[in-house]
C-alpha positions as CSV (number, residue, x, y, z in Angstrom):
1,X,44.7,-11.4,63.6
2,X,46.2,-9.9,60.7
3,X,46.2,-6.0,60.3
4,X,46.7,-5.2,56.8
5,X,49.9,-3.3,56.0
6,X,48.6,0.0,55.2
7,X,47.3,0.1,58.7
8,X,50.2,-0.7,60.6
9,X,51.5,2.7,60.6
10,X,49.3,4.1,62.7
11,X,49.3,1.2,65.5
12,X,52.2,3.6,67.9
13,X,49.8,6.4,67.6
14,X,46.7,5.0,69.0
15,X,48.8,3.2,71.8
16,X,49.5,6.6,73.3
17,X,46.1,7.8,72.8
18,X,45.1,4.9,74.9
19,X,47.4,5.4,77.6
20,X,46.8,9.0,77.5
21,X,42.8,8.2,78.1
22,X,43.7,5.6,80.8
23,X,45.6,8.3,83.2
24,X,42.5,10.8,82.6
25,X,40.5,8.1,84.0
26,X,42.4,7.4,86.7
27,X,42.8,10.8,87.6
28,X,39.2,11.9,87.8
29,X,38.5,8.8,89.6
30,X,40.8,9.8,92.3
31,X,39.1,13.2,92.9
32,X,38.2,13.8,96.4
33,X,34.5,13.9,97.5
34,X,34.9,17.7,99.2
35,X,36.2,19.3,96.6
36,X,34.5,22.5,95.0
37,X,32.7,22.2,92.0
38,X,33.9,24.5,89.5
39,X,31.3,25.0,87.5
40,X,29.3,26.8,91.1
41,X,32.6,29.4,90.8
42,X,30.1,31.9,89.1
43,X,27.5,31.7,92.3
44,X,29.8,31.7,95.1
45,X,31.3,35.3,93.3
46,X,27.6,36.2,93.3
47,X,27.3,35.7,96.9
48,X,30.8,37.3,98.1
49,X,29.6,40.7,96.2
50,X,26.5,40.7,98.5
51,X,28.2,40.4,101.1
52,X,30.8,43.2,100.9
53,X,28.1,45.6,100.3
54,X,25.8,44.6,102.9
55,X,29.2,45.3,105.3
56,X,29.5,48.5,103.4
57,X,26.2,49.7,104.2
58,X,26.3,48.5,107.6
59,X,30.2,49.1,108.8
60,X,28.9,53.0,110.2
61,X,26.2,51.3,112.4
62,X,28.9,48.4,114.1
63,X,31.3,49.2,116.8
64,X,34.4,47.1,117.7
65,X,33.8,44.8,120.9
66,X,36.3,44.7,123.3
67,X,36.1,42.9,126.5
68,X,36.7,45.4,129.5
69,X,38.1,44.3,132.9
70,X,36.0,45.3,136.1
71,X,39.2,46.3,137.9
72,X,39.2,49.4,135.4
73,X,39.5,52.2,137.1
74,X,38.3,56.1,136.2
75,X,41.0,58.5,137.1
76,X,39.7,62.2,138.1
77,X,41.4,63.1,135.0
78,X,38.7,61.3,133.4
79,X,41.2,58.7,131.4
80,X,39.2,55.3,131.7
81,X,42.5,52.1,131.3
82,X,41.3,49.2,129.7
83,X,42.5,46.0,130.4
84,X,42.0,42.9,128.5
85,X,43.8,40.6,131.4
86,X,41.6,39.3,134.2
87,X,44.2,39.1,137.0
88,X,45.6,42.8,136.4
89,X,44.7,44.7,139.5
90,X,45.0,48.1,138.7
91,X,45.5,50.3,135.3
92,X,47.0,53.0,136.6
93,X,48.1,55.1,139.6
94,X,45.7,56.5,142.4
95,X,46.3,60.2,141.8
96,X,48.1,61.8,144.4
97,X,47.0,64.1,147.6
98,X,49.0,67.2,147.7
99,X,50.1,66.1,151.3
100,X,51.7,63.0,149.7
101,X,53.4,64.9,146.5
102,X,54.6,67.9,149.5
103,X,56.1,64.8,151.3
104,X,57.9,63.4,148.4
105,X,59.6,66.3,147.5
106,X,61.0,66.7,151.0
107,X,62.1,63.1,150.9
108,X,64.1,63.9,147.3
109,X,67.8,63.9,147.2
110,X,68.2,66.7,144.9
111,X,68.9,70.2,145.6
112,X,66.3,72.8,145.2
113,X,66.9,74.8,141.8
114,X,66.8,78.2,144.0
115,X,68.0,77.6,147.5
116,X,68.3,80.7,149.8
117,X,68.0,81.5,153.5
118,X,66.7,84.0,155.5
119,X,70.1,86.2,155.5
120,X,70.4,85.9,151.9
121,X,66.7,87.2,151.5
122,X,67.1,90.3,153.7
123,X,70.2,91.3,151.7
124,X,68.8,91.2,148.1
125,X,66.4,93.4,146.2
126,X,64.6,91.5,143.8
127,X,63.0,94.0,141.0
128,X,59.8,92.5,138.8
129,X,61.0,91.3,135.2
130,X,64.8,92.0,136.0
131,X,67.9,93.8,135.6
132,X,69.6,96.3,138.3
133,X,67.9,98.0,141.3
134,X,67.1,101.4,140.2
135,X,66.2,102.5,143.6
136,X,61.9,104.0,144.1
137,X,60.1,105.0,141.1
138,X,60.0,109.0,141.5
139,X,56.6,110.7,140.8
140,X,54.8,111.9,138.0
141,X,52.6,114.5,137.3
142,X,48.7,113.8,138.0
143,X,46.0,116.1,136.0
144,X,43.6,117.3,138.8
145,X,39.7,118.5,138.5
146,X,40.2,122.1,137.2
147,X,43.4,121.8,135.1
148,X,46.0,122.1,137.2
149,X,49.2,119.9,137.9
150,X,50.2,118.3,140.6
151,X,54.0,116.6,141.0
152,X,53.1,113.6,142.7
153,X,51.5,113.3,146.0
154,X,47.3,112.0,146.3
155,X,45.0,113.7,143.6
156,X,41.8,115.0,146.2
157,X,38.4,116.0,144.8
158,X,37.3,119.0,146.1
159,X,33.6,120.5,146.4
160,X,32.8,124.1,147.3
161,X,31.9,124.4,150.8
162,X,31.9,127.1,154.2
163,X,31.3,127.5,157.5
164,X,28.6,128.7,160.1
165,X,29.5,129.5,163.2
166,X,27.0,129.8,166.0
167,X,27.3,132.6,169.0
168,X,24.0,132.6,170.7
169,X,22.8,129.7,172.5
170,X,19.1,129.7,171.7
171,X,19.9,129.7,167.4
172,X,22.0,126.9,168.6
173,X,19.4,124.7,170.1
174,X,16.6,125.5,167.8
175,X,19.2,124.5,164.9
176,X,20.1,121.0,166.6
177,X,16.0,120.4,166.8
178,X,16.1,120.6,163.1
179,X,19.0,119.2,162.0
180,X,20.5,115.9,162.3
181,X,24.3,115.0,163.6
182,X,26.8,114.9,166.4
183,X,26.3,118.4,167.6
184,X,28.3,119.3,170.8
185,X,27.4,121.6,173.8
186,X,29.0,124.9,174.0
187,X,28.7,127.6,177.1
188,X,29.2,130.5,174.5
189,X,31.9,131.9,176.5
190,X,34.9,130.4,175.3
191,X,33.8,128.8,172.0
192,X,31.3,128.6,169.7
193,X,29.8,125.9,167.5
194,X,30.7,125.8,163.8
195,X,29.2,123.1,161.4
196,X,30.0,123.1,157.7
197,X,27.9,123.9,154.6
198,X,27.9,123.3,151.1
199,X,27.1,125.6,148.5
200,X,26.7,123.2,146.1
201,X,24.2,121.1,144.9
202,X,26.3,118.3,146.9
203,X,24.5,117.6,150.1
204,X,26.4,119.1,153.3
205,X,26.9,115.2,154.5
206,X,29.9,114.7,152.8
207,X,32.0,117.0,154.4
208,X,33.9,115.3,157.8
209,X,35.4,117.4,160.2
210,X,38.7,115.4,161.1
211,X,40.2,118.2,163.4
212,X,41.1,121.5,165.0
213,X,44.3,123.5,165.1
214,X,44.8,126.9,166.4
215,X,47.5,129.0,165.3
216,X,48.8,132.5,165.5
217,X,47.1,133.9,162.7
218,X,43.7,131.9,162.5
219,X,42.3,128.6,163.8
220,X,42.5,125.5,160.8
221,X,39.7,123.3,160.9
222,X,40.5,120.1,158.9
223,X,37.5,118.7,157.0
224,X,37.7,115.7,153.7
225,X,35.6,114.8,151.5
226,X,33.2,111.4,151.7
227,X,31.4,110.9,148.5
228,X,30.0,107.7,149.8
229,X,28.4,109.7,152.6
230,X,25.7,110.7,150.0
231,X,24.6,107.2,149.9
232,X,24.5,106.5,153.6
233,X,22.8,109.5,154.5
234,X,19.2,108.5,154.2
235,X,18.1,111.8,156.3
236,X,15.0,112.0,153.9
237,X,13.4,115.7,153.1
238,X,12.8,116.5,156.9
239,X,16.4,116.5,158.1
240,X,20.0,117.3,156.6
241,X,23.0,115.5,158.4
242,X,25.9,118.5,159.5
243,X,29.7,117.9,160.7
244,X,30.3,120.5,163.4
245,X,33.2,121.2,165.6
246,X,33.6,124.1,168.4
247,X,36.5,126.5,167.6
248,X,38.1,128.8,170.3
249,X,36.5,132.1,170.3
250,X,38.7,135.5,169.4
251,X,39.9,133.8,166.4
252,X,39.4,133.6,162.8
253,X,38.5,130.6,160.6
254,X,40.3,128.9,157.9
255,X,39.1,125.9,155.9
256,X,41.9,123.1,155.5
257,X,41.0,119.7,153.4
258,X,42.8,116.7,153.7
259,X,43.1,113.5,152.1
């Protein structure tokens, strides 16, 4: 076959363009079967953005699963161990009795921080919030009911009250058959019976004879004061209850209260 000369020139050129199209060919030809199509690229990306935002709208409503072990155990401090191993026994330590932790500490080898004996106790003075022993706190003045001062000592309250005292026998009786209390018998000869009164508008009930002294110049009869005796009275309109004593006749009376 004779290719005319003009032609010639261009015989190189479409030798490579041959080869060129027989490597494509083989190539494509040796494509496996699996392989994604690319032009499906555009509806797979569809499908991957509806996914992430149905997990968007659903990631509040899913909680992680984890697989927990029956041997689990919930501590009184309420911790709950979680265990992802099937053999483990135990997550954590039985909390202790206080008869086990007192037994441990006897059993420890270290020295108390603060170790002292009986001796050692006697013969120190151990003052709240430090420093030196500055020996008893000395008393301070206390305001009383009325104004006036008192240097240390018990503040009392005090209640205006006086005495009756009874020298006939038959104002005696009639007076117990009206009255309630612990009134004792007197022969009239040598004592009489005194009870005390209040001239207040504090019932008589709250003041407690507590003794008797006689002295040179007058006999002291000792009485306090028992607020909470208004409360336990419950002698109602009929009766009103009376502390009485009996004082040695021939002598006069003084009024002494005490604490």
């Amino acid at each position: 076959m004779n290719i005319p000369p003009q032609y010639r020139k261009h015989l190189p050129l479409a030798a490579v363009t041959c080869a060129l199209a027989l490597v494509l060919y083989a190539a494509l030809s040796r494509t496996p079967p699996g392989r994604v199509d690319l032009s499906s690229q555009s509806s797979y990306a569809e499908q991957a953005v509806a996914a992430a935002e149905y997990a968007a709208r659903n990631r509040e409503s899913r909680r992680p699963r984890m697989p927990v072990s029956p041997d689990a155990e919930v501590l009184s401090e309420g911790s709950i161990m979680i265990v992802r191993d099937r053999n483990f026994e135990g997550a954590a330590e039985k909390p202790k009795g206080m008869e086990q932790m007192l037994r441990e500490m006897a059993q420890a080898k270290q020295p108390a921080a603060v170790s002292l004996n009986d001796a050692q106790l006697d013969n120190m003075r151990i003052k709240p919030g430090g420093g030196p022993y500055e020996g008893a706190v000395r008393s301070s003045a206390v305001p009383l009911p009325g104004g006036e001062m008192q240097e240390g000592g018990l503040g009392m309250i005090s209640a205006p009250v006086d005495y009756k005292l009874f020298r006939n026998k038959a104002a005696w009786n009639a007076f117990r058959g009206a009255h309630k209390g612990d009134f004792p018998e007197s022969d009239f000869s040598g004592n009489f019976p005194l009870i005390l009164v209040s001239v207040s508008e504090l019932p008589s009930c709250i003041f407690k004879i507590t003794g008797v002294a006689p002295t040179r110049a007058a006999v002291n009869v000792y009485y306090r004061l028992d607020p909470l005796a208004m409360a336990a009275d419950g002698s109602g309109k009929d009766y009103e209850v009376f502390s009485s004593t009996l004082v040695p006749a021939g002598f006069d009376v003084k009024l002494v209260q005490v604490p």
